[in-house]
LOKEVO-575487 format. One record per residue (C-alpha): residue number from 1; residue in three letters; y, x, z. Coordinates in nm, 3 decimals, always signed. Each point is the difference from the previous one (the first is absolute). Layout:
BEGIN
NUM  ALA  Y  X  Z
...
***
This chain:
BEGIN
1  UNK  +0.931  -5.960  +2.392
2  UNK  -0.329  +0.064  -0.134
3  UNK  -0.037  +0.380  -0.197
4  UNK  +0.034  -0.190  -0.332
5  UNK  +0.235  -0.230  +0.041
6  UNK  +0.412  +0.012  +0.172
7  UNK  +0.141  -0.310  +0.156
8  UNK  +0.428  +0.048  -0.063
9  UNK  +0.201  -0.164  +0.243
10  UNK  +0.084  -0.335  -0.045
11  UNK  +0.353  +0.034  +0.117
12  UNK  +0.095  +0.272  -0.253
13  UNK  +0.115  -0.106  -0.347
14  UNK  +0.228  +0.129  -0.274
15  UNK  +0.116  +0.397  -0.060
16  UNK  -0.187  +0.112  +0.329
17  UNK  +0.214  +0.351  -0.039
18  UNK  +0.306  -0.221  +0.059
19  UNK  -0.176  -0.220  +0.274
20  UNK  +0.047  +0.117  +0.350
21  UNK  -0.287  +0.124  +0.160
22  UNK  -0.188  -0.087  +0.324
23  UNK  +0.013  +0.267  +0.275
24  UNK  -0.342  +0.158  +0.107
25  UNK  -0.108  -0.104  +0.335
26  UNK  -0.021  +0.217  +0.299
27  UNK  -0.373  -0.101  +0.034
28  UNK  -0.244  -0.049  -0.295
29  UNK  -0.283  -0.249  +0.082
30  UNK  -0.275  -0.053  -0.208
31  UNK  -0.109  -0.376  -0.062
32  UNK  -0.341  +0.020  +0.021
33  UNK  -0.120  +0.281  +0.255
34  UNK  +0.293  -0.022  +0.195
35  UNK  +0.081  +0.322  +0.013
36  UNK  +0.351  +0.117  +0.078
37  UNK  +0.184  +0.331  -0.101
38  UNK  +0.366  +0.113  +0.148
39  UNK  +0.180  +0.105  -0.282
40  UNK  +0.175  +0.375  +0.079
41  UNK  +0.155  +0.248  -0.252
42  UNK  +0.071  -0.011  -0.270
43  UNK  -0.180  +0.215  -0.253
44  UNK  +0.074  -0.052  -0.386
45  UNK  +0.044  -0.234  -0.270
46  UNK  -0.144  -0.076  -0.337
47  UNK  +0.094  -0.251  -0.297
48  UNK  -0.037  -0.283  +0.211
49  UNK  -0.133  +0.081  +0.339
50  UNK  +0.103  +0.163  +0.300
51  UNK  -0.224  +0.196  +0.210
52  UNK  -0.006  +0.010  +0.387
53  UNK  -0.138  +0.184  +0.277
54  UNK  -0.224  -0.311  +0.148
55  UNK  -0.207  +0.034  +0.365
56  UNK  -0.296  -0.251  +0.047
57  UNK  +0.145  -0.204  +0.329
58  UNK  -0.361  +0.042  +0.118
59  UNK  -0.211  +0.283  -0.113
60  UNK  +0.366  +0.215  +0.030
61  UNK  -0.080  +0.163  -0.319
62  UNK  +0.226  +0.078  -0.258
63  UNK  +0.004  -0.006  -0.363
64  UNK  +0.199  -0.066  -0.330
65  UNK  +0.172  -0.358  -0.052
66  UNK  +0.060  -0.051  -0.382
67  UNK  +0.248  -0.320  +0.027
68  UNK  +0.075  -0.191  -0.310
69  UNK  +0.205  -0.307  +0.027
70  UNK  -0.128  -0.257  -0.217
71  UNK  +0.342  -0.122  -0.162
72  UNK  -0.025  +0.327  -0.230
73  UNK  -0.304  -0.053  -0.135
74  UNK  +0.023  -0.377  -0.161
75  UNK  -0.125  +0.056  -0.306
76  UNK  -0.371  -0.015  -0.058
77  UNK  -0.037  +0.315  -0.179
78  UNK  +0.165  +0.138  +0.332
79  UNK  -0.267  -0.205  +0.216
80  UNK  -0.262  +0.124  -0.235
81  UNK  +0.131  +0.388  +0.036
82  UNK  -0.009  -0.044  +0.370
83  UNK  -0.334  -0.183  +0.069
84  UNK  -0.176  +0.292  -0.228
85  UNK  +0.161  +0.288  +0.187
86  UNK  -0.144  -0.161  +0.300
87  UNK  -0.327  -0.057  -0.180
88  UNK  -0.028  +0.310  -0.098
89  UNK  +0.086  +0.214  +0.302
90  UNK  -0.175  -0.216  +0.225
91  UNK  -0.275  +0.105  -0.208
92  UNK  +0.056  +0.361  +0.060
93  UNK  -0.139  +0.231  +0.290
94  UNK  +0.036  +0.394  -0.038
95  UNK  +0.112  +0.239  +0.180
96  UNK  +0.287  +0.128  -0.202
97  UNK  +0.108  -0.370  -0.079
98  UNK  +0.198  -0.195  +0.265
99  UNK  -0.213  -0.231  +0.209
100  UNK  +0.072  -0.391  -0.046
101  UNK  -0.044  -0.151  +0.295
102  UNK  +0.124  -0.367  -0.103
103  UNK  +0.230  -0.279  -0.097
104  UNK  +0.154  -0.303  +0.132
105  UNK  +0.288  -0.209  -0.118
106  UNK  +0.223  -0.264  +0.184
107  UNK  +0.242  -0.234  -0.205
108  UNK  +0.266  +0.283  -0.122
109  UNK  -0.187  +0.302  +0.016
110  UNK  -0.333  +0.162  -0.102
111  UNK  -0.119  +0.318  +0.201
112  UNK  -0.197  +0.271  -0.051
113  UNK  -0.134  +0.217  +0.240
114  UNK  -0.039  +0.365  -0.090
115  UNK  -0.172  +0.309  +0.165
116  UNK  +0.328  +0.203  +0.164
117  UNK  +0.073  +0.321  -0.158
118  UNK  +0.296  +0.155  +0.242
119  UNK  +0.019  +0.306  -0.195
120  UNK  +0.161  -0.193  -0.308
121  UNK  -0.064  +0.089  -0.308
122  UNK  -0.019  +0.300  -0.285
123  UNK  +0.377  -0.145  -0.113
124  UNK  +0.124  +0.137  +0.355
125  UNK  -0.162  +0.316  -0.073
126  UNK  +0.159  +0.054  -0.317
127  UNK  +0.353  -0.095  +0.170
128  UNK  -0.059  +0.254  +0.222
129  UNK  -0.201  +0.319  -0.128
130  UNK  +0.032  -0.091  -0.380
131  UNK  -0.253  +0.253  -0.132
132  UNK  -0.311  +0.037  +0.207
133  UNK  -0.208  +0.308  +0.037
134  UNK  -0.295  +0.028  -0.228
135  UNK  -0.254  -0.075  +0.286
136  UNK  +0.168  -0.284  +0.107
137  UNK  +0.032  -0.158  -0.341
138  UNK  -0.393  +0.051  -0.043
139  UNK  -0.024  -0.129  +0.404
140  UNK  +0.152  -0.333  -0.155
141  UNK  -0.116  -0.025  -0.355
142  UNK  -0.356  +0.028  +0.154
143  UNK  +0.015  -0.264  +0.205
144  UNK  +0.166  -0.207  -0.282
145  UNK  -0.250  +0.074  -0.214
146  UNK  -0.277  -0.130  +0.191
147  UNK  +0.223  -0.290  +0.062
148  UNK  +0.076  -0.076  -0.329
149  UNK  -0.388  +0.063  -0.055
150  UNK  -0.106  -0.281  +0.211
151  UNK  +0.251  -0.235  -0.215
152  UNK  -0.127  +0.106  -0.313
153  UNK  -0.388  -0.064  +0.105
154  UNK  +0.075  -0.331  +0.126
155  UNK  +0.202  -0.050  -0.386
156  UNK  +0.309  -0.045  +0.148
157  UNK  +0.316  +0.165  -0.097
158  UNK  +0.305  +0.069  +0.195
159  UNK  +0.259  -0.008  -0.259
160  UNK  +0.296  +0.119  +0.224
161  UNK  -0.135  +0.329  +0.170
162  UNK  +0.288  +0.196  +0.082
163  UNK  +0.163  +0.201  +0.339
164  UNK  +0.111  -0.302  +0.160
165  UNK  -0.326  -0.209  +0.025
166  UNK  -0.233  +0.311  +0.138
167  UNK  +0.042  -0.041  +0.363
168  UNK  -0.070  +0.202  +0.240
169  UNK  -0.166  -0.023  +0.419
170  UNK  +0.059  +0.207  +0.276
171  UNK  -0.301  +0.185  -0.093
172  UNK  +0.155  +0.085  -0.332
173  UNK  -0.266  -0.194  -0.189
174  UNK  +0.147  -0.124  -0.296
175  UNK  -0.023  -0.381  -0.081
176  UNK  +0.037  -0.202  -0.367
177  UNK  +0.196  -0.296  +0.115
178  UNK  +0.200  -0.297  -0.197
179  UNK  -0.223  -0.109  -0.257
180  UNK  +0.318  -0.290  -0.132
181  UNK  -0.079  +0.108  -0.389
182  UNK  -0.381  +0.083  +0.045
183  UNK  -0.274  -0.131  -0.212
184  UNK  -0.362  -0.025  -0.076
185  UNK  -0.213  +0.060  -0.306
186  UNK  -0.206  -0.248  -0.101
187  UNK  -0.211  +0.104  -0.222
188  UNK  -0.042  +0.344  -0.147
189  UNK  +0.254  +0.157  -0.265
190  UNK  +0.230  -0.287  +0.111
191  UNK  +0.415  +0.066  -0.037
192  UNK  +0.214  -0.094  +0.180
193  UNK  +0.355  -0.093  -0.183
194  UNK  +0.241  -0.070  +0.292
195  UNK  +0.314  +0.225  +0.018
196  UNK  +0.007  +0.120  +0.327
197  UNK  +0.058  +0.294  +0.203
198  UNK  +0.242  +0.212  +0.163
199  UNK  +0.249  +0.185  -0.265
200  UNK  -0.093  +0.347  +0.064
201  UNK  -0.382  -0.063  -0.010
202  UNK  -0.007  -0.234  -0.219
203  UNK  -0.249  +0.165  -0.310
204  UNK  +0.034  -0.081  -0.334
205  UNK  -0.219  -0.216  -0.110
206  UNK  +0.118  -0.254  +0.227
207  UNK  +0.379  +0.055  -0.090
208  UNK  -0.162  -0.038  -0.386
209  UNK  -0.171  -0.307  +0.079
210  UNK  -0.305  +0.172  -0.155
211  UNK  -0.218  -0.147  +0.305
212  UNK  -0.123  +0.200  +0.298
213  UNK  -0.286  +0.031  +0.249
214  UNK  -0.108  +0.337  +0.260
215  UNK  +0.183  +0.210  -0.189
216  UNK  +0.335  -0.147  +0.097
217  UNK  -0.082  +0.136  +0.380
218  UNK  -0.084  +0.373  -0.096
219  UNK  +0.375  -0.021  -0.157
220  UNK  +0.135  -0.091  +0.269
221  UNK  -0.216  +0.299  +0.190
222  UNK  +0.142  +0.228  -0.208
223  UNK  +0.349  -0.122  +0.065
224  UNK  -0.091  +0.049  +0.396
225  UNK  -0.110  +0.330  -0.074
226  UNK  +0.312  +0.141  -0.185
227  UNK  +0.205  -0.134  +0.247
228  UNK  -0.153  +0.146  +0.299
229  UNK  -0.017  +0.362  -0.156
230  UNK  +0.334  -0.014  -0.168
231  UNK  +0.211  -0.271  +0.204
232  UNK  +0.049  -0.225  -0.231
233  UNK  -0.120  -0.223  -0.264
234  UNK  -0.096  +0.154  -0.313
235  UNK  +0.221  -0.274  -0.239
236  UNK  +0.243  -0.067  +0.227
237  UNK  +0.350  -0.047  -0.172
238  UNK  +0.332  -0.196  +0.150
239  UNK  -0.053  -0.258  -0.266
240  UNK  -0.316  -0.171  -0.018
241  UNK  +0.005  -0.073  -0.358
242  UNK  +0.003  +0.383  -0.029
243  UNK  -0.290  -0.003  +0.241
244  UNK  -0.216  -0.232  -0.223
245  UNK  +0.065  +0.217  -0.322
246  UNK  -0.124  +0.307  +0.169
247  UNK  -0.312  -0.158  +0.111
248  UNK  -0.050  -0.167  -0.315
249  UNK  +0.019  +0.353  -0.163
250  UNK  -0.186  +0.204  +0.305
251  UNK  +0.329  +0.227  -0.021
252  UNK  -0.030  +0.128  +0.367
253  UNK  +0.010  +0.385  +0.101
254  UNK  -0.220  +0.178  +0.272
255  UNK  +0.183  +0.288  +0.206
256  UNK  -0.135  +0.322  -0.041
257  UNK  -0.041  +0.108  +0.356
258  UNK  -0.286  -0.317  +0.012
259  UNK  -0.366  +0.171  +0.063
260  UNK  -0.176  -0.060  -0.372
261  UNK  -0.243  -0.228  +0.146
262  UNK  +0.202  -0.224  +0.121
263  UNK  +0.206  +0.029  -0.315
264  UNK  -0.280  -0.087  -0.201
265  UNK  -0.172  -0.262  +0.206
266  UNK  +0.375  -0.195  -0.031
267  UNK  -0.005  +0.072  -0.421
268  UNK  -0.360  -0.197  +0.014
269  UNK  +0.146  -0.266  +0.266
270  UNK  +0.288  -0.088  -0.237
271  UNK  -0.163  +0.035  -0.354
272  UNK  +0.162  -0.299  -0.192
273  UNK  -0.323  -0.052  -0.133
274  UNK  -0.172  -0.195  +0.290
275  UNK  -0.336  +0.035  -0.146
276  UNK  +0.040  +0.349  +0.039
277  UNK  +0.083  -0.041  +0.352
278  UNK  -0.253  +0.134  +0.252
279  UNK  -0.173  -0.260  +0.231
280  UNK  +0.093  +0.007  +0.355
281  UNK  -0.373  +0.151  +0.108
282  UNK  +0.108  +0.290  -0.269
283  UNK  +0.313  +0.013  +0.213
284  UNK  -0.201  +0.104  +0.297
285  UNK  -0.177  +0.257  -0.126
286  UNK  +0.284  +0.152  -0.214
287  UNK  +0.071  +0.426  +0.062
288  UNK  +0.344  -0.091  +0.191
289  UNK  -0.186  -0.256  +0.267
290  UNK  -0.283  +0.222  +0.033
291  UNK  +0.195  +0.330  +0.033
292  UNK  +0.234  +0.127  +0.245
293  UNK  +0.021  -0.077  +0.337
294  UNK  +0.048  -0.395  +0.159
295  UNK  +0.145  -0.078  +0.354
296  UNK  -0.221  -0.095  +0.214
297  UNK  +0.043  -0.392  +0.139
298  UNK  +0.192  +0.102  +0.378
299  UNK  +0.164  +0.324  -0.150
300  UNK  +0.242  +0.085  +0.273
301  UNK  +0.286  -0.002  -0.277
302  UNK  +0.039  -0.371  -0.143
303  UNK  +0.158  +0.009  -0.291
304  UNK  +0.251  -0.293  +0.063
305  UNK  +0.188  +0.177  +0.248
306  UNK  +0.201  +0.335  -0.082
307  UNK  +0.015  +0.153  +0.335
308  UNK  -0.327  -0.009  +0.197
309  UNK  +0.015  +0.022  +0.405
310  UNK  -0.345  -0.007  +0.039
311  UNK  -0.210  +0.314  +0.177
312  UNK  -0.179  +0.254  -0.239
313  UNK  +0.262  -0.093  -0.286
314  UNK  +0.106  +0.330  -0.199
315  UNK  +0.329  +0.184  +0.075
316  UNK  +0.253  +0.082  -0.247
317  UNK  +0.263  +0.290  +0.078
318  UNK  +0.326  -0.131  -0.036
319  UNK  +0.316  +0.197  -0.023
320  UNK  +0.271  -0.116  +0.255
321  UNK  +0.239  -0.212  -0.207
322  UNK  +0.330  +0.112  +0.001
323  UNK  +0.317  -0.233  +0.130
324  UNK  +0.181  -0.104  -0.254
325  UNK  +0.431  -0.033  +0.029
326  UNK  +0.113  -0.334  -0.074
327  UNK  +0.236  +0.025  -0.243
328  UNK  +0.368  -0.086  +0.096
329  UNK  +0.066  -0.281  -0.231
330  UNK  -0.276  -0.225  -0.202
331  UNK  +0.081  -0.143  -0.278
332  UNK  -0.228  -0.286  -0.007
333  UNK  +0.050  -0.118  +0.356
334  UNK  +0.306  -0.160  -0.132
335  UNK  -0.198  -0.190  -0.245
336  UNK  -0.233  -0.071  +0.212
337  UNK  +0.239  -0.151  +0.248
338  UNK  +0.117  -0.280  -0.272
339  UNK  -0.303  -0.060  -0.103
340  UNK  -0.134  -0.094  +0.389
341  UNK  +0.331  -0.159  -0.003
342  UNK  -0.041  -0.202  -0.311
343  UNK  -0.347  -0.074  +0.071
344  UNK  +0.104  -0.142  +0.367
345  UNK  +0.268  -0.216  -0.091
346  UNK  -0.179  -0.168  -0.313
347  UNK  -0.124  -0.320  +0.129
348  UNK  -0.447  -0.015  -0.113
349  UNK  -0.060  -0.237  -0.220
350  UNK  -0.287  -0.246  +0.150
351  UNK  -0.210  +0.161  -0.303
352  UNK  -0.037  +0.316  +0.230
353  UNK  -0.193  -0.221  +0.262
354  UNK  -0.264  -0.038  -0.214
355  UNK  -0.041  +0.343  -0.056
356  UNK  -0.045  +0.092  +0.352
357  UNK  -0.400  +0.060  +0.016
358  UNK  +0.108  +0.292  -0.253
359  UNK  +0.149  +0.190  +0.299
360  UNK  -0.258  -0.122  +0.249
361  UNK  -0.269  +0.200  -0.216
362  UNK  -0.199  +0.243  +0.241
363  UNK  +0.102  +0.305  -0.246
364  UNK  +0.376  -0.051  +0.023
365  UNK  -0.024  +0.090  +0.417
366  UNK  +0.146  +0.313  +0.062
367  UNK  -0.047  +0.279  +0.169
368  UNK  +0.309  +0.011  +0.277
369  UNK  +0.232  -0.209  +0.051
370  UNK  +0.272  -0.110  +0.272
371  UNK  -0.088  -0.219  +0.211
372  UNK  +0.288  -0.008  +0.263
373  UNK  +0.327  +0.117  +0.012
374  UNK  +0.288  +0.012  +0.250
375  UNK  +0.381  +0.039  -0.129
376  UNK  +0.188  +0.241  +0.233
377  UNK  +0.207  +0.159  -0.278
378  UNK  +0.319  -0.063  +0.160
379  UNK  -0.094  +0.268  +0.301
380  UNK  -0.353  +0.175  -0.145
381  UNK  -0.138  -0.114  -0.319
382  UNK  -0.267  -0.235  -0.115
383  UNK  -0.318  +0.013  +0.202
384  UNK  -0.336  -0.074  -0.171
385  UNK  -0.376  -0.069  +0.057
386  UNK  -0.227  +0.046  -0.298
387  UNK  -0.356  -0.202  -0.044
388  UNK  -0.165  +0.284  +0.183
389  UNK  +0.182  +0.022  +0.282
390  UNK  +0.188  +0.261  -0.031
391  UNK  +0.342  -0.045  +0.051
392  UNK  +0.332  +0.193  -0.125
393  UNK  +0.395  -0.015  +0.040
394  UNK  +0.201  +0.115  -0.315
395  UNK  +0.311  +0.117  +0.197
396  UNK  +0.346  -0.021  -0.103
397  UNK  +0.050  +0.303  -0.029
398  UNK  -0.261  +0.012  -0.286
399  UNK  -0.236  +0.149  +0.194
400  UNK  -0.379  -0.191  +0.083
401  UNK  -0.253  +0.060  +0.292
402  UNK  -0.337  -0.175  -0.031
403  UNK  -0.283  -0.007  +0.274
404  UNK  -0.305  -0.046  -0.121
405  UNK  -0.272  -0.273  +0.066
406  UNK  -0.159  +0.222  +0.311
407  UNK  +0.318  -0.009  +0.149
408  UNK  +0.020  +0.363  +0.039
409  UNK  +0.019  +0.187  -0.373
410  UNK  +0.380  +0.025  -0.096
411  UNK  +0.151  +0.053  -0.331
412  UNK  +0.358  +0.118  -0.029
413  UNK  +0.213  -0.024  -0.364
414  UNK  +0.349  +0.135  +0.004
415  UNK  +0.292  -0.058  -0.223
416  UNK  -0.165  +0.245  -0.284
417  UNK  -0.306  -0.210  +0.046
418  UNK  -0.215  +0.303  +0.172
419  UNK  -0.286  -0.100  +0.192
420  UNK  -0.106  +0.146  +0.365
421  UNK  -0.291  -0.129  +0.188
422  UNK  -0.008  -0.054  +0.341
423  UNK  -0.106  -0.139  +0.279
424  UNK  +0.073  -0.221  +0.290
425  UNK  -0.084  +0.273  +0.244
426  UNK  +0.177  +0.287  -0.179
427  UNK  +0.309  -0.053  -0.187
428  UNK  +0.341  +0.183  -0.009
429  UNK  +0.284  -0.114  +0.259
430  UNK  +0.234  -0.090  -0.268
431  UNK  -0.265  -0.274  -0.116
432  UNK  +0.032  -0.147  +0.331
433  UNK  +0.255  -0.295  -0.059
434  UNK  -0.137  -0.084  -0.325
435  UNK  -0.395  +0.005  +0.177
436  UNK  +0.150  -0.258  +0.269
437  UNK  +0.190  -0.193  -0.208
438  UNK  -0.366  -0.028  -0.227
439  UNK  -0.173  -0.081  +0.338
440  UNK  +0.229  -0.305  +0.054
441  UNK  -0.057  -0.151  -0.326
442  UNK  -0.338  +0.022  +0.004
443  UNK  -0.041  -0.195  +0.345
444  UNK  +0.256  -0.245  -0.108
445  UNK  -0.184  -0.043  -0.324
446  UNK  -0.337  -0.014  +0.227
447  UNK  +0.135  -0.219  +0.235
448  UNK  +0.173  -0.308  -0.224
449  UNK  -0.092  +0.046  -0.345
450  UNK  -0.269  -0.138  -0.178
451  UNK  -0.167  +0.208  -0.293
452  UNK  +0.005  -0.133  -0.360
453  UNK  -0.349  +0.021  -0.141
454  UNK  -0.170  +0.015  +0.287
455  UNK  -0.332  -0.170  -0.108
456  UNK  +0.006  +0.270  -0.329
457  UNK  -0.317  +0.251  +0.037
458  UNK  +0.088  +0.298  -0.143
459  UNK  -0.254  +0.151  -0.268
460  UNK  -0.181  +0.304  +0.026
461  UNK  +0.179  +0.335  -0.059
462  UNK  +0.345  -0.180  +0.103
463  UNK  +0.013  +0.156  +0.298
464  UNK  -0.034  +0.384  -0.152
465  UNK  +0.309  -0.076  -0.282
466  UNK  +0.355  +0.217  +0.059
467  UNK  +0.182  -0.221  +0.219
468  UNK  +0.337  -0.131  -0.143
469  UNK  +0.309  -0.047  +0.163
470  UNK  +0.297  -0.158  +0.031
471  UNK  +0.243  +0.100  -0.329
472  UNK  +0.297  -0.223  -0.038
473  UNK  +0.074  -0.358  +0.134
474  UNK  +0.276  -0.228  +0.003
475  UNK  +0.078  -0.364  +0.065
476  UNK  +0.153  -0.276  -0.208
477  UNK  +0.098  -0.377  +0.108
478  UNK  -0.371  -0.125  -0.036
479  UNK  -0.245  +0.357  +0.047
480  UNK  -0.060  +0.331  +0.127
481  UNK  -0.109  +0.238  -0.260
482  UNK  -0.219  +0.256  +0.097
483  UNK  -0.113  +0.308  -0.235
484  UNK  -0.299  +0.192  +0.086
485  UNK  -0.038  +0.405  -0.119
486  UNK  -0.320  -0.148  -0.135
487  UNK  +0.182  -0.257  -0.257
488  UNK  -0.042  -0.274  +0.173
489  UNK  +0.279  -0.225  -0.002
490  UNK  -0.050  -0.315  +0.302
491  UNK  +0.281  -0.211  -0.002
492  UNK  +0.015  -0.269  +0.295
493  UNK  +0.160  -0.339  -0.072
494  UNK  +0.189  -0.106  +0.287
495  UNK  -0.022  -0.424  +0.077
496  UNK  +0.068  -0.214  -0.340
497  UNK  -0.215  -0.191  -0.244
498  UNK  +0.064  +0.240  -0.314
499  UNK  -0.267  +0.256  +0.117
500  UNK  -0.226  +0.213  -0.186
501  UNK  -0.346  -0.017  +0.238
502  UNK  -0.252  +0.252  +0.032
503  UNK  -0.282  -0.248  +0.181
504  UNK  -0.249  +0.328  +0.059
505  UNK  +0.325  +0.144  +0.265
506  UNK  -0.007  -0.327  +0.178
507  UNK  -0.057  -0.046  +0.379
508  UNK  -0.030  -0.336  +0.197
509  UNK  +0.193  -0.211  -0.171
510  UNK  +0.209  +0.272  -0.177
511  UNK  +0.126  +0.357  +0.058
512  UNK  +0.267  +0.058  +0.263
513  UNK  +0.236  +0.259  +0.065
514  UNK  +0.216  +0.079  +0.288
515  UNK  +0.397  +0.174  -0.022
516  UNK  +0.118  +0.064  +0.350
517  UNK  +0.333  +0.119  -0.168
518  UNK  +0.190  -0.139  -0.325
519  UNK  +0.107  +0.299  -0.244
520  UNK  +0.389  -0.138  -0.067
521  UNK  -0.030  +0.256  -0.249
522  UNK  -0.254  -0.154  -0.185
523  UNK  +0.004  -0.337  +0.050
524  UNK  +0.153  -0.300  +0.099
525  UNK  -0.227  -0.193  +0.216
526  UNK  -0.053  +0.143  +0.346
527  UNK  -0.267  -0.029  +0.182
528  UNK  -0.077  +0.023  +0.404
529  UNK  -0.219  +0.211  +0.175
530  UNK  -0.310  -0.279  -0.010
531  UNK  +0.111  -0.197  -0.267
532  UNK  -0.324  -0.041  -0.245
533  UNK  +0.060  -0.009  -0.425
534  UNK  -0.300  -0.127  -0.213
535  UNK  -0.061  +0.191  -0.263
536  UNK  -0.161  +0.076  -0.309
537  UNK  -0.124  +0.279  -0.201
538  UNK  -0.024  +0.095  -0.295
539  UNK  -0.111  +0.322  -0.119
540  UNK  +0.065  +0.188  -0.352
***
């Protein structure tokens, strides 16, 4: 596949939405150097690609593997839209625009290889902190700017700038990436008239068919802008023909705790005049960009995470949070039981299968979960190991003991759900059973269980959030339910072929869970002390 033109496969014909497609090899080899990549994690998806964590069998180095399978891109304005991404991006070499590094195609699939940005992207940020700080938004918007600079002076326009193609390295250098709807001028005053975009940076004279050129981008900047400082798009509405009537009338309102700078640079970003626009090189020079303080590059807080555990990182007084009694009766935990219920005994329809990368997306991964568990409720209680290694028993008597990771630090919750903290070495007498009894499972968990999500690597700040624990469980014919104080609802599917999978929980072949004791209570099929259940997981 040359940058201009796309061969399709020759085996795919017809509806290739309803044609089954090929899986992506293990190993990617490329034809003509030779060059083989081991395809690892996954890491996103797009309109009709796929991206992958991909390591260089020889060099060892990894990058980005955009993988688009050639049966969804028959038709030859979809060849055409592919080859000129390509084109164009292979073109391309900044540093605030991802680095192309190549391409390669085999008989099903055409593959891109991308510059590796671990940190994911602004979209993750805006998940997580919604509104920024003000130096932070300028930290990013400067860097964009200059980005989007670069494009501009080599008369190409992005056309879909918005949080979730600005990517970001370990280095928290931010990188332009996925250039799918990007185009190039060529020849001056030209516009474009192709409606395209993303609907809540899409500008108006695009959305008017009026015909567009730079001034589409510094939109789309102002979009990025108002979202960082206010947390969210500035004509966002649940209904997007809503959405397009506010842009198409500029009816959007600035907060008024937003510094008047920044307030005023947005007003000139999204004038729905676009010759009254400022250029991007105005951008950089505007009173909010040149004002004010900027992070520097390796600030010791990064503002992805929420929690920093690095040395030298400020301290913030907190004020000891008080335990909270669990009320005697809950009035959705009923509702919640039928709906688990419900939800268990519904048999998927095959649709769901093809929704699965959906839950496989890096951003879904959360924070704790359980990843073994040993039934002893007909003696103890339900004994528990969480993805940290910290392990817990909520008793029967509705009590719950956890030792932490170290294996020393002990947390105590009784009935009225008050906390005491402990330790191994110093702990009340009348703790003593319960401290035994938590010593037992945890060997026996140690010692014959295997740990669901193993391969996961936790992010960055994970390791500093409240720990949960154990809430509620209980057991039907086909799961274990298992409610964390966090939200977190895991249920485990016991053996069957109507499961709901998690793939990002899996280990070896599949999660496994040991039961050294059945719960007659509970349910009906007992199991040994050895006896082995797959499992899998799905998490709400």
């Amino acid at each position: 596949m040359s940058a201009g033109t796309a061969k399709p496969s020759s085996a795919a014909h017809g509806d290739p939405k309803s044609a089954p497609l090929k899986e992506i090899p293990d190993v990617l080899v490329d034809s003509r150097t030779m060059r083989r990549y081991s395809r690892g994690r996954f890491l996103g998806k797009g309109g009709f690609a796929k991206c992958f964590e991909i390591t260089d069998l020889e060099s060892k180095q990894v990058f980005a593997g955009k993988i688009v399978p050639k049966a969804l891109i028959l038709k030859q304005h979809q060849r055409e839209k592919m080859s000129s991404e390509i084109a164009i991006h292979k073109s391309l070499n900044h540093p605030n625009v991802v680095g192309f590094q190549g391409f390669f195609e085999d008989e099903d699939f055409v593959f891109v290889v991308l510059e590796l940005c671990r940190r994911r992207s602004l979209l993750e940020l805006h998940k997580r902190r919604k509104a920024v700080t003000e130096p932070e938004a300028r930290y990013f918007m400067m860097q964009l700017l200059k980005g989007v600079q670069y494009l501009h002076n080599n008369r190409i326009i992005h056309r879909d700038l918005k949080l979730g193609n600005i990517f970001l390295n370990d280095d928290m250098d931010l990188k332009i990436g996925d250039f799918g709807l990007a185009t190039k001028i060529q020849f001056d005053g030209e516009r474009k008239k192709t409606l395209c975009g993303t609907p809540n940076y899409i500008a108006p004279e695009v959305l008017c068919k009026k015909g567009h050129s730079y001034e589409v981008d510094v939109w789309s900047l102002g979009c990025i802008l108002y979202t960082l400082l206010v947390g969210k798009p500035p004509f966002e509405t649940s209904c997007l023909k809503e959405t397009y009537n506010r842009i198409k009338k500029n009816n959007y309102t600035i907060p008024w705790h937003i510094n008047p700078a920044a307030s005023t640079l947005i007003k000139r970003m999204l004038h729905a005049d676009p010759t009254q626009r400022p250029t991007v090189t105005e951008l950089l020079t505007d009173e909010f960009m040149v004002s004010g303080t900027t992070p520097e590059l390796q600030s010791q807080r990064r503002p992805l995470t929420t929690i920093n555990n690095k040395a030298g990182s400020e301290k913030v007084e907190q004020k000891e949070e008080q335990p909270l009694k669990e009320p005697e009766q809950d009035s959705h935990l009923g509702d919640l039981l039928r709906q688990i219920i419900s939800l268990i005994s519904a048999k998927p329809s095959e649709r769901a299968y093809a929704r699965q990368e959906e839950a496989e997306d890096p951003a879904c991964i959360p924070i704790f979960w359980i990843s073994k568990w040993v039934d002893y409720s007909d003696k103890y209680g339900l004994g528990y190991q969480l993805c940290d290694n910290s392990v817990g028993v909520l008793f029967n008597d509705y009590t719950r003991l956890i030792m932490h990771a170290d294996g020393d630090s002990l947390q105590y919750i009784d009935k009225t759900a008050a906390e005491s903290f402990l330790s191994v070495r110093n702990y009340p007498q009348t703790l003593n059973k319960k401290i035994t009894l938590l010593k037992y499972f945890r060997n026996y968990m140690s010692e014959h269980l295997l740990k669901t999500g193993a391969n996961m690597v936790r992010r960055e700040g994970d390791e500093l959030a409240r720990m949960p624990y154990l809430s509620l469980w209980f057991r039907t014919k086909s799961a274990i339910v298992l409610h964390l104080t966090n939200g977190t609802v895991q249920i485990n599917f016991f053996q069957g072929d109507e499961l709901a999978r998690m793939p990002y929980l899996s280990c070896g072949s599949g999660p496994r869970a040991h039961s050294p004791a059945s719960d007659q209570r509970h349910c009906a099929d007992q199991l040994l002390p050895g006896q082995e259940q797959e499992q899998d997981i799905l998490l709400l």
